[in-house]
C-alpha positions as CSV (number, residue, x, y, z in Angstrom):
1,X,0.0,0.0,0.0
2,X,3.1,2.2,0.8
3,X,4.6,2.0,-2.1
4,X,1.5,2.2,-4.3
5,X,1.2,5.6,-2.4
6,X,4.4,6.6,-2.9
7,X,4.4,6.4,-7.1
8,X,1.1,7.6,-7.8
9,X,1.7,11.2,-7.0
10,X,4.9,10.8,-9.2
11,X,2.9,9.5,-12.2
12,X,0.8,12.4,-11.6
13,X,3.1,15.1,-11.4
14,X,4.6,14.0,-14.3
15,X,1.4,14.5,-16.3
16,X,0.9,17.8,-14.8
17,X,4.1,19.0,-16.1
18,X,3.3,18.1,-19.9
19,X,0.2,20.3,-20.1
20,X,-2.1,18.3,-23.0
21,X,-1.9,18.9,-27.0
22,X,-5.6,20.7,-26.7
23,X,-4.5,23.0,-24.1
24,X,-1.2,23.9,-25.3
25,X,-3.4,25.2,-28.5
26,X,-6.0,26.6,-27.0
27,X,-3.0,28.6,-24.9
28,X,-1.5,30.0,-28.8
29,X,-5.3,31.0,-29.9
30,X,-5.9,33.2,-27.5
31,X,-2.4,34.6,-27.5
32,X,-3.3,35.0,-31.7
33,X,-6.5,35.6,-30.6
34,X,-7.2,39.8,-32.0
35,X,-4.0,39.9,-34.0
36,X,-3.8,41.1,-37.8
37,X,-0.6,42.0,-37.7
38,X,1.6,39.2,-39.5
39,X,5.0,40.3,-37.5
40,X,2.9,40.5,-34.8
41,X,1.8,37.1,-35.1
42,X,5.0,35.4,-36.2
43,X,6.6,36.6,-33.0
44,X,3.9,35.9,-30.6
45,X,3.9,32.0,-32.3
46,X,7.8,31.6,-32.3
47,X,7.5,32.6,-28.6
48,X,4.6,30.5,-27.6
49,X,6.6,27.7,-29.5
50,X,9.7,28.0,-28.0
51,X,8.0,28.3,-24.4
52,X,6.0,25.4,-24.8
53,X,9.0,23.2,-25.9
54,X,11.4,24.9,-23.2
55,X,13.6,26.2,-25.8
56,X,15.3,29.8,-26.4
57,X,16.4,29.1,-30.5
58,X,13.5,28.8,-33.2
59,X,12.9,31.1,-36.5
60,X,10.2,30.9,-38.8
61,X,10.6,30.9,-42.5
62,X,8.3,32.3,-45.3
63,X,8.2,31.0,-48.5
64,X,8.5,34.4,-51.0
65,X,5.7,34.2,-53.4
66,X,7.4,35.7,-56.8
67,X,10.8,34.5,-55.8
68,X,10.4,31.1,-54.3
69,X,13.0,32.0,-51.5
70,X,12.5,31.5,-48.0
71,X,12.7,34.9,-46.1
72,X,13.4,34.9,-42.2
73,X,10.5,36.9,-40.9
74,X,11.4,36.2,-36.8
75,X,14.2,34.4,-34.9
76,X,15.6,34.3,-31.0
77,X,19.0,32.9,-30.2
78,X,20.6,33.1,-33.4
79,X,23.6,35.4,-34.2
80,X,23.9,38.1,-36.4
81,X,26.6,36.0,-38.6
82,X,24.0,33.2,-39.0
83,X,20.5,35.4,-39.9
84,X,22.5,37.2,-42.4
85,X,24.8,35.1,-44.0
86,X,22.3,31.9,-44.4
87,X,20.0,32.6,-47.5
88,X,17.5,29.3,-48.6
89,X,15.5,28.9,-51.5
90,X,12.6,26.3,-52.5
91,X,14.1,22.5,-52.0
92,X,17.5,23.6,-50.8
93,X,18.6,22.3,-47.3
94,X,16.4,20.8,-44.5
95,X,14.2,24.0,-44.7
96,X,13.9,24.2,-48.5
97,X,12.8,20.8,-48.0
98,X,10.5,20.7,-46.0
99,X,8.9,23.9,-47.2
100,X,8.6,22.3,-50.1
101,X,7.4,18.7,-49.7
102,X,5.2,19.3,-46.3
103,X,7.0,16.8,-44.2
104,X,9.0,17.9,-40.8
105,X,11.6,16.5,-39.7
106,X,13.1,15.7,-36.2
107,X,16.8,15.5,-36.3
108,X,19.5,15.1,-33.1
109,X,22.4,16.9,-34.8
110,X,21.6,18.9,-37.5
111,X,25.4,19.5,-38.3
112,X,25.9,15.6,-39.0
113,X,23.0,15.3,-41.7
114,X,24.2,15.3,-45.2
115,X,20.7,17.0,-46.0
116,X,21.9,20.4,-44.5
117,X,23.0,23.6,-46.2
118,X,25.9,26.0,-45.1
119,X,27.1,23.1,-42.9
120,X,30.2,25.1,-41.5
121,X,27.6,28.3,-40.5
122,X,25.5,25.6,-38.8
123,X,28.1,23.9,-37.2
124,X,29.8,27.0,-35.9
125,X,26.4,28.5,-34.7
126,X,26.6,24.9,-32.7
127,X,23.6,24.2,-33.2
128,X,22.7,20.4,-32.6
129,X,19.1,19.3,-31.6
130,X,16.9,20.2,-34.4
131,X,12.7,20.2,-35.5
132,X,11.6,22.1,-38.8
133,X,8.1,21.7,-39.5
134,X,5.8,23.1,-41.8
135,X,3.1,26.4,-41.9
136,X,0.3,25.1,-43.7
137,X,-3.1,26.5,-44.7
138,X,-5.5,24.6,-46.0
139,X,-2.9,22.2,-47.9
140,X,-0.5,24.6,-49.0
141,X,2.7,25.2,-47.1
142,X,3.6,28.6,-46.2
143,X,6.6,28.6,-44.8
144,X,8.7,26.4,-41.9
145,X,8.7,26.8,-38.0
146,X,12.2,25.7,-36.8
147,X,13.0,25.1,-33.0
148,X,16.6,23.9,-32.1
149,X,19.3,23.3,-29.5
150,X,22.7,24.2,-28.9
151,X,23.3,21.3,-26.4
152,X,22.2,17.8,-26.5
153,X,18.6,16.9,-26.2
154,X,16.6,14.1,-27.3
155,X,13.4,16.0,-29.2
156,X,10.5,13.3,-29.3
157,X,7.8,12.7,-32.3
158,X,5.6,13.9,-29.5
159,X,7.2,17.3,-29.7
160,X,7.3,17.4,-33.6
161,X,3.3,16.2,-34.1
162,X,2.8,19.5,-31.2
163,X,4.8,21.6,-33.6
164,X,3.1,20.4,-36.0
165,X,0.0,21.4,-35.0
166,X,1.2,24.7,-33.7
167,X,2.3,24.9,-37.7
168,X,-1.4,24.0,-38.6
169,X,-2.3,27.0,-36.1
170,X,0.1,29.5,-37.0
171,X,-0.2,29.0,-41.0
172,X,-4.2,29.4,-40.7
173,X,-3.2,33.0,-39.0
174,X,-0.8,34.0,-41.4
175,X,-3.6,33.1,-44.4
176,X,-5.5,35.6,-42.0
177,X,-3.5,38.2,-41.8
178,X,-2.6,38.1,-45.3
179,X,-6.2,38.3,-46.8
180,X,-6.7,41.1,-44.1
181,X,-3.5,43.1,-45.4
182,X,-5.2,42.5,-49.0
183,X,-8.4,44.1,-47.8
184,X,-6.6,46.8,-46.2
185,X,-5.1,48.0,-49.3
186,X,-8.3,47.3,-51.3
187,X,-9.9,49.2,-49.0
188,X,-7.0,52.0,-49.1
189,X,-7.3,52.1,-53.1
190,X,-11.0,52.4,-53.2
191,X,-10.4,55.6,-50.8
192,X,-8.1,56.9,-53.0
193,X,-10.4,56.1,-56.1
194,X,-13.2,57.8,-54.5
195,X,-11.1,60.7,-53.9
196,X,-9.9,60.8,-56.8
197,X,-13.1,61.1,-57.9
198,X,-14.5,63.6,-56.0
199,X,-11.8,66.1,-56.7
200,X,-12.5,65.3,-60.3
201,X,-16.1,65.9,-60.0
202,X,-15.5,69.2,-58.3
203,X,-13.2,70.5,-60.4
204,X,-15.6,69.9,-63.4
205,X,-18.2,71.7,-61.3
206,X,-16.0,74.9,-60.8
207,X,-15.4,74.8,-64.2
208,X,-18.9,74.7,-65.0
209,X,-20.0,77.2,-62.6
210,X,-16.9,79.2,-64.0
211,X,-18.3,79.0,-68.1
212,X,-21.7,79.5,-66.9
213,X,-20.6,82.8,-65.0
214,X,-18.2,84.3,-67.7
215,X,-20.4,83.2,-70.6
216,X,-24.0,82.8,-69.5
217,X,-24.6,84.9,-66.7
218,X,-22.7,87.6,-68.5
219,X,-25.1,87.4,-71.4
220,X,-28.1,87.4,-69.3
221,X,-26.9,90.6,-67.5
222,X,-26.2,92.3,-70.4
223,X,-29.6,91.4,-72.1
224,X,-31.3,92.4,-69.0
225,X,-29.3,95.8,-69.2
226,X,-30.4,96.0,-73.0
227,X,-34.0,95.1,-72.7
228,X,-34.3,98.3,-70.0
229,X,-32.6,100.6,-71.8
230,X,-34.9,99.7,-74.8
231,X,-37.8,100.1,-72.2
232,X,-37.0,103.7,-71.1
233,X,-36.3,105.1,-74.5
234,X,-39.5,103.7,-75.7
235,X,-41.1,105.5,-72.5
236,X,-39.3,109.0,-73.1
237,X,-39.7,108.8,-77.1
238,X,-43.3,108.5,-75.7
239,X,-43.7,105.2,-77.6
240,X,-47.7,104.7,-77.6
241,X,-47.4,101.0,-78.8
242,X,-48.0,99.9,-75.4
243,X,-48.4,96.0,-76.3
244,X,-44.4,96.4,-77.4
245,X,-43.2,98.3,-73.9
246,X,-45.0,95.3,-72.0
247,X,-43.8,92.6,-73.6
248,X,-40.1,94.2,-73.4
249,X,-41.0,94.4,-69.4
250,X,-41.8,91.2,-69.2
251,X,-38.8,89.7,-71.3
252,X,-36.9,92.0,-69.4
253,X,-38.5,90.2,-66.0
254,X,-38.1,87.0,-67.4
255,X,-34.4,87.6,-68.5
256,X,-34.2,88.5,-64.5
257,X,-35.5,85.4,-63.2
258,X,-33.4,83.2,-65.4
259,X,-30.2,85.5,-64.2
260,X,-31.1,84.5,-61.2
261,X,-31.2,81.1,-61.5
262,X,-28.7,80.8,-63.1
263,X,-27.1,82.5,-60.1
264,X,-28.3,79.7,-57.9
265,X,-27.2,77.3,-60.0
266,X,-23.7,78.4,-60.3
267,X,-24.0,78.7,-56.3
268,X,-24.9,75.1,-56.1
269,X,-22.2,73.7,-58.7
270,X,-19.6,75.7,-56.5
271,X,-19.8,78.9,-54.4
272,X,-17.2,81.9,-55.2
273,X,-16.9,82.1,-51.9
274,X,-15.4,78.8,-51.0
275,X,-12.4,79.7,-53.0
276,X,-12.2,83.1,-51.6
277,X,-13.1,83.8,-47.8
278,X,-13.8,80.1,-47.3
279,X,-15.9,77.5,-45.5
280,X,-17.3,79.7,-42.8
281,X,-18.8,82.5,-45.6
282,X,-19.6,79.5,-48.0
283,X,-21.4,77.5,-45.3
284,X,-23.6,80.7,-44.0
285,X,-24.5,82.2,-47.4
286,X,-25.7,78.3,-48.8
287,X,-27.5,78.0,-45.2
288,X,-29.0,81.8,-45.2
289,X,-30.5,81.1,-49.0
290,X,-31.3,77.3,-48.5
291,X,-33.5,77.7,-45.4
292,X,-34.6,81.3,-45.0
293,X,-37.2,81.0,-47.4
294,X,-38.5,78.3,-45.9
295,X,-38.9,80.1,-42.4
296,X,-36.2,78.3,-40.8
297,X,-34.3,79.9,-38.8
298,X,-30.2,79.5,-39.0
299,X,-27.2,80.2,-36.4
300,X,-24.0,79.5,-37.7
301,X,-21.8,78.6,-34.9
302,X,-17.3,78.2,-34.7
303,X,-15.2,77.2,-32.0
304,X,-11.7,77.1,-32.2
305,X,-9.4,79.1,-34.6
306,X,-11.2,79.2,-38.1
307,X,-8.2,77.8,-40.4
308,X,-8.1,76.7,-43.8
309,X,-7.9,73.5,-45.4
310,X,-6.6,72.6,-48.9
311,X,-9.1,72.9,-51.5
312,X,-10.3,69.5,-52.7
313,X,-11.2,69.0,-48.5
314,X,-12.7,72.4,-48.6
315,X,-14.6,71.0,-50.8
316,X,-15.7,67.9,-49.5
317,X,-16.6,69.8,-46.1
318,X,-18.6,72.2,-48.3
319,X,-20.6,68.9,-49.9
320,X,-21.2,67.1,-46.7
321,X,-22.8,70.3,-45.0
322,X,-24.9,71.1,-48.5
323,X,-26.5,67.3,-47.7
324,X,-27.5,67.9,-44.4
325,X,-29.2,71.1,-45.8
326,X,-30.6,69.5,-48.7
327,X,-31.9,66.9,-46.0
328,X,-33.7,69.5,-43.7
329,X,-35.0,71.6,-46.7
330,X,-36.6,68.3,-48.2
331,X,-37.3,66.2,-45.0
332,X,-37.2,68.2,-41.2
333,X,-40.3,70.8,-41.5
334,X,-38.1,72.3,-38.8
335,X,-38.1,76.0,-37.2
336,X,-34.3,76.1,-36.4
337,X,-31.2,74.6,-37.8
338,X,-28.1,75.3,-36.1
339,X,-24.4,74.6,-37.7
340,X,-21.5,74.3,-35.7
341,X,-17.7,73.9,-37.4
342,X,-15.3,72.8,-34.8
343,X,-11.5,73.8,-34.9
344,X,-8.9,71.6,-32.6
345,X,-5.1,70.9,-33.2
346,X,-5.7,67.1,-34.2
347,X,-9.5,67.1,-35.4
348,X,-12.3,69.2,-37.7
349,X,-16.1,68.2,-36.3
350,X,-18.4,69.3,-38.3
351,X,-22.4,69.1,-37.0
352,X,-25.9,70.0,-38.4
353,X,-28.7,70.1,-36.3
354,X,-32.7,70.6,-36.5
355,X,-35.7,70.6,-34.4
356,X,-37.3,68.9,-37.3
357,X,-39.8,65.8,-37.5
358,X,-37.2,63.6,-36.8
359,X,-36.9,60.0,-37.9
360,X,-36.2,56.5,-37.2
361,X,-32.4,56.2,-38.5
362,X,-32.3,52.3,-38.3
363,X,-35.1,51.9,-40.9
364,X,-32.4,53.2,-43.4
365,X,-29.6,50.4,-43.8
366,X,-29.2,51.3,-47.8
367,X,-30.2,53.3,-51.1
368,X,-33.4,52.2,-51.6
369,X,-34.8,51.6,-55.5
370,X,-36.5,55.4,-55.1
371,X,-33.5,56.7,-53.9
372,X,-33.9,57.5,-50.4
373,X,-30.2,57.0,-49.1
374,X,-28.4,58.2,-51.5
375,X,-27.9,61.4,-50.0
376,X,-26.3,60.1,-46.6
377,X,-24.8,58.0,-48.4
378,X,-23.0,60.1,-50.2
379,X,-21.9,62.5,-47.5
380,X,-20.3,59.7,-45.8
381,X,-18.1,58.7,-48.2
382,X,-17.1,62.1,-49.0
383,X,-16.1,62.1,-44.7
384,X,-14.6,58.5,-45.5
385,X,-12.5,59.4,-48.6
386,X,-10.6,62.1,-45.7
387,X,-10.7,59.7,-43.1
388,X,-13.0,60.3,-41.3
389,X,-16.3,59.2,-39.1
390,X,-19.6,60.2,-39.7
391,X,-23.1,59.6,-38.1
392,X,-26.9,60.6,-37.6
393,X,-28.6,60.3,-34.5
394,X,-32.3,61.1,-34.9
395,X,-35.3,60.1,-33.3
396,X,-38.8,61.0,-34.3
397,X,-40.1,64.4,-33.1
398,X,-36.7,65.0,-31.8
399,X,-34.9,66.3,-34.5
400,X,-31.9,65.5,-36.5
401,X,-27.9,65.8,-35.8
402,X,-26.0,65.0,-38.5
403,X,-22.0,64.5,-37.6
404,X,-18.6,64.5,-39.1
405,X,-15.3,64.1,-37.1
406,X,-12.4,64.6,-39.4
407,X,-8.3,64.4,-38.2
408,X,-5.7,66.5,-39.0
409,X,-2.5,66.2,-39.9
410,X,0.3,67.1,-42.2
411,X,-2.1,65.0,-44.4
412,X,-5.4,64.5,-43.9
413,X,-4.7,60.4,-44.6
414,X,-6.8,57.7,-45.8
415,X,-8.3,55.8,-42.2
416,X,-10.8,53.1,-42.1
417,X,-13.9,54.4,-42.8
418,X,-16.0,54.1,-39.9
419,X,-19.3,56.3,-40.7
420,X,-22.2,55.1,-39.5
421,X,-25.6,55.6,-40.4
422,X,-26.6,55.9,-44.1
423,X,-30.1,57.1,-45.6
């Protein structure tokens, strides 16, 4: 019974100190777990590798997509001499080949086995004890995970089918982190694109607005000036055809009102002011003719120092704040709209707010076929092209805020769009 006693707790011990395949992986998820970086997660699975194994030496190898080389990404223990002196392509040395058949191997002295390249780096690196085992993702090999001693040790197939599943593991998050890095700089190009885009459309606006001044609002205002100078000399020649001095009047109006418009219009394409006082003066005249007529009252409000921005995000400012009118105008039935342009060292906020009706935000997810949406939708990827976040919180009878948060740099640069909210 004594000795029973005595070798039970041994046995047991013994198991406790060799923590179990399932929990040894479940240990490198979570320490993956939240990770998109890939050198992030290279170093965070060589360490988690070499602590699990109770070793300080291990790299992992990449296999270079256009070059077929295998490019050290990460490595502890290993000298400077060694990282940068030992260069491996596709099928050459133990590495090469197990990058490029899939099969690990387990060796006791790596110096002794004819397989191995740069024999006299490895063997002065004294390097002995040695496991290279694939990164794998979904078939296709990646790259190798190598963990190795520099003094004798007996590494068991126990350790290499662990590694080999820490491979498995680690080559799934790499596929990760790839396809995210791909996304990213979709993502990135599409900004550009759609800045790109919008600086082309606004230029071919103000070039509009520009021919439309020089050319046809000049022409207007000259026939206007025409038509009354025919109507007064008709009136002191004492001209009795009467039917000819009210149709000249009401050309004359009619050549008015379509100077006007045309005034609006070249206000809408893009306002002069923009260009020369602003955002502030661009914001309030658009505001002041916008909603006046309508009986809403506006307050234009700025905190901060009032600076300028470059003109394309001028621009884009401009657009986002002429939405949020068009959207009250067309939608709020409001008696007060108040805009407020915010100026700190790191951000520009930008907010539109009504008294209006209201509405229920989460009703709009997309453009519908009629085209509600497209207007949010179209401020907030204006914000997102700059970087930006954008929202709407609304609720109905409560009014409407509409919200833009910009940062500022040296550039404004090209963020993750995070805008929410979209009509």
């Amino acid at each position: 019974m004594v000795g029973k006693s005595n070798k039970r707790p041994k046995a047991t011990k013994e198991k406790e100190e060799q923590p179990s395949e399932v929990l040894v992986l479940s240990r490198i998820s979570a320490a993956l777990s939240g990770l998109w970086d890939l050198d992030a997660i290279l170093g965070v699975g060589l360490d988690s590798a070499l602590n699990i194994m109770n070793g300080n030496i291990g790299e992992i190898l990449l296999i270079d997509e256009q070059t077929q080389n295998l490019t050290r990404q990460v490595y502890r223990g290993l000298s400077k001499e060694f990282v940068d002196n030992i260069r491996l392509s596709l099928g050459e040395g133990i590495n090469g080949s197990v990058a490029q058949s899939g099969k690990a191997v387990l060796l006791e002295d790596i110096a002794s086995d004819p397989r191995v390249a740069h024999r006299e780096l490895v063997a002065a690196e004294g390097l002995k004890a040695f496991i290279c085992v694939p990164l794998r993702a979904r078939d296709v090999v990646l790259g190798v995970l190598n963990v190795a001693s520099r003094v004798p040790r007996h590494f068991t197939t126990n350790d290499m089918h662990l590694l080999y599943a820490i491979g498995d593991q680690l080559g799934i998050a790499i596929e990760h982190a790839r396809l995210y890095d791909r996304l990213r700089k979709a993502r990135e190009r599409m900004r550009r694109l759609a800045r790109q885009n919008l600086v082309a459309e606004e230029d071919e606006r103000r070039r509009i607005a520009r021919e439309l001044h020089d050319e046809t609002s000049q022409s207007l205002s000259g026939m206007a000036l025409q038509l009354e100078a025919l109507i007064e000399k008709s009136q002191i020649s004492g001209d009795q055809d009467k039917e000819l001095v009210t149709g000249l009047k009401k050309v004359q109006s009619l050549t008015v009102q379509v100077h006007k418009e045309v005034s609006r219009l070249i206000s809408n394409l893009h306002p002069a002011l923009l260009d020369t006082l602003g955002l502030v003066p661009a914001v309030r005249q658009h505001a002041e003719i916008r909603l006046q007529p309508l009986g809403t009252h506006v307050s234009i409000e700025t905190k901060g120092t009032v600076m300028r921005f470059p003109p394309d995000v001028e621009a884009a400012f401009f657009r986002f704040i002429q939405g949020a009118i068009g959207n009250i105008a067309q939608h709020s039935k409001c008696k007060n709209a108040n805009i407020i342009l915010e100026y700190k060292s790191e951000e520009f906020s930008m907010y539109v707010i009504d008294d209006g009706q209201g509405f229920d935000v989460s009703e709009i997810t997309d453009i519908e076929v009629s085209g509600r949406g497209r207007g949010l939708f179209s401020m907030r990827e204006r914000i997102g092209s700059l970087g930006g976040t954008s929202g709407i919180e609304s609720e109905i009878g409560k009014g409407t805020t509409v919200w833009a948060k910009i940062p500022i740099g040296q550039e404004i640069g090209y963020a993750e769009n995070k805008s929410t909210g979209s009509r």
